[in-house]
N, C-alpha and C positions, 0 to 999 in steps of 0.2 A: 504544440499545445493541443490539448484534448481536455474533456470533460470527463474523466473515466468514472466519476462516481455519479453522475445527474446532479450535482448541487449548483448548478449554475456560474461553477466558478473555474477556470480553464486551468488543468496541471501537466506538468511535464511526464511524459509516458516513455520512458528505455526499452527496449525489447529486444534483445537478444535470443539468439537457439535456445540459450541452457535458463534463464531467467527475465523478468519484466520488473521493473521498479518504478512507482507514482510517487510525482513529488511534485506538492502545491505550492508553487510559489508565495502564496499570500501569509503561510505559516512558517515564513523563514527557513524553506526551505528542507524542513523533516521530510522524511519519508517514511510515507502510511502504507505501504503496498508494497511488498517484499515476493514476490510469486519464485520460487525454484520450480522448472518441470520436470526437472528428472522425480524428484521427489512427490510432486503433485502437492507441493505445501504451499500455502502466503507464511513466512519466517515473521510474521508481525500479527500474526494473527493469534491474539493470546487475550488470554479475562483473566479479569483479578478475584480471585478468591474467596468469597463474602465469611466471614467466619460469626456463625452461630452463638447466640449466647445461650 
């Protein structure tokens, strides 16, 4: 267990060669942090769209 974001609240950390995976226990177990290195990408890291009126 680690804190990998500073919120004061401990999550689980994967780390592997090829990628890293966070996942907060206290949110039922989703995962927010998706890190691939080959690619240099977090695969979770996306915004939504805000559309203009």
């Amino acid at each position: 267990m680690f804190d990998f974001n500073c919120d004061s609240v401990e999550e689980y950390l994967y780390e592997s060669k090829t990628q890293s995976i966070c996942v907060p226990p206290k949110d039922g177990g989703s995962i927010f942090e998706l890190d691939i290195f080959k690619i240099h990408h977090n695969l979770l890291d996306v915004l939504t769209k805000q559309h203009k009126a």
